[in-house]
Every structure is written in structure tokens, then in C-alpha cells.
C-alpha atoms as one frame of an Amber mdcrd trajectory, in Angstrom:
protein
  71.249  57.761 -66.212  67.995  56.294 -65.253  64.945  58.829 -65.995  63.694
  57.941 -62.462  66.719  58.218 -60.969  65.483  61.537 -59.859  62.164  60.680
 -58.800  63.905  59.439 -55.081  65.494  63.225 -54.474  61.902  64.548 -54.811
  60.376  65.724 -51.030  56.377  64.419 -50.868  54.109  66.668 -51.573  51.714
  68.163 -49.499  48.514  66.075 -50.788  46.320  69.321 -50.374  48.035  71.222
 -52.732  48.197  68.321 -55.154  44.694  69.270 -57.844  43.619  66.042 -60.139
  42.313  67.160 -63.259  38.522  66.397 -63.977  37.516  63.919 -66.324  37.538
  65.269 -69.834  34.236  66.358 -70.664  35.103  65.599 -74.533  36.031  62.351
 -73.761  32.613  61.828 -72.569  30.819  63.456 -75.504  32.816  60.724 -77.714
  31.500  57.747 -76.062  28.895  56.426 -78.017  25.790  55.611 -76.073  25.967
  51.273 -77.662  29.325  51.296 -75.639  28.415  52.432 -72.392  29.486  50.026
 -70.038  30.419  47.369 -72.193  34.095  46.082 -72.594  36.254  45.728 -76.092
  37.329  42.013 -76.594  39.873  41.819 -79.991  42.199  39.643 -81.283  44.040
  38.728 -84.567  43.114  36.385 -86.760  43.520  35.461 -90.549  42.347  37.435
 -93.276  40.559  34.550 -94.454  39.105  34.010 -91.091  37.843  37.715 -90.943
  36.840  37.807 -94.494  34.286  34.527 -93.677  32.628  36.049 -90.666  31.784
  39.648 -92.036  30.905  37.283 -95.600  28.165  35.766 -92.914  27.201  38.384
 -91.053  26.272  40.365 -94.042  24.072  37.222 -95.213  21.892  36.804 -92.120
  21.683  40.684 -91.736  23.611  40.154 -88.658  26.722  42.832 -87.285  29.875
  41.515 -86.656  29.794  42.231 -83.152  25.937  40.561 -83.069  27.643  37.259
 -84.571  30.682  37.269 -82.443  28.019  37.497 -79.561  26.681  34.269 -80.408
  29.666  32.384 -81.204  30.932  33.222 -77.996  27.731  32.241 -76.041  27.940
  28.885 -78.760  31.615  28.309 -76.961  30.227  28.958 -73.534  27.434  26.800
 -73.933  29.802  24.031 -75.218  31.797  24.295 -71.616  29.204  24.312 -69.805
  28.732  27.948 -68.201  25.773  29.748 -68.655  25.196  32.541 -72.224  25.557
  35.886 -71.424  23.957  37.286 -74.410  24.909  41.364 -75.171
């Protein structure tokens, strides 16, 4: 049997009686301030790969996130849109 098979036999709810439950207030305690309205961007790569750019961050006192910043303006640059920066 389907686990929404059910869902059909259901009769709407009346949307006044339907309550939404606030945003967590924890979940907004937990957000650190340096990620306010910015956006995660990942992806995998080789351990050798990750290994080199945390090796050069280190050595130009950079973060890794500071680094990947400029290699990705470096990329935009190269196709011709405009740096965003951080």
C-alpha cells in the first residue's frame, strides 16, 4: 500500500483551525551572526585538492572560505561577469 494512499480520503481542513508553528527561537540563537544572509556553496573534491588549499590558506593567513572567495571572483573575472567579493 502506498503511504499516501490515504492522504485522498482526508476531508480539507478548515484553514482557521489549521495553527503553523513559530519559527524556532533556538534555531535562531544558533545562527552565527558571519552567516546571516549568506548562502553555503560545497562540493567534493580530492583529498589532495583540499589538503593544497587549507596548505595555502594557512600560508597567506587567509580562511578557507576567504580563499575560496577569491578563486571564485578569479573564475568570474576570467568569464567575464563582474566579482562579487563576500
Amino acid at each position: 500500500m502506498n503511504r499516501f494512499a490515504n492522504l485522498a480520503d482526508r476531508k480539507p481542513t478548515d484553514e482557521a483551525t489549521v495553527q503553523t508553528a513559530p519559527a524556532s527561537p533556538v534555531a535562531q540563537i544558533l545562527t552565527p551572526p558571519s552567516r546571516v544572509g549568506r548562502k553555503a556553496i560545497s562540493g567534493y573534491f580530492s583529498p589532495e585538492l583540499s589538503l593544497a588549499l587549507h596548505t595555502c590558506a594557512r600560508r597567506h593567513g587567509l580562511s578557507l572560505q576567504d580563499l575560496m572567495a577569491e578563486a571564485f571572483d578569479d573564475v568570474l573575472r576570467k568569464y567575464g561577469e563582474s566579482p562579487i567579493g563576500q
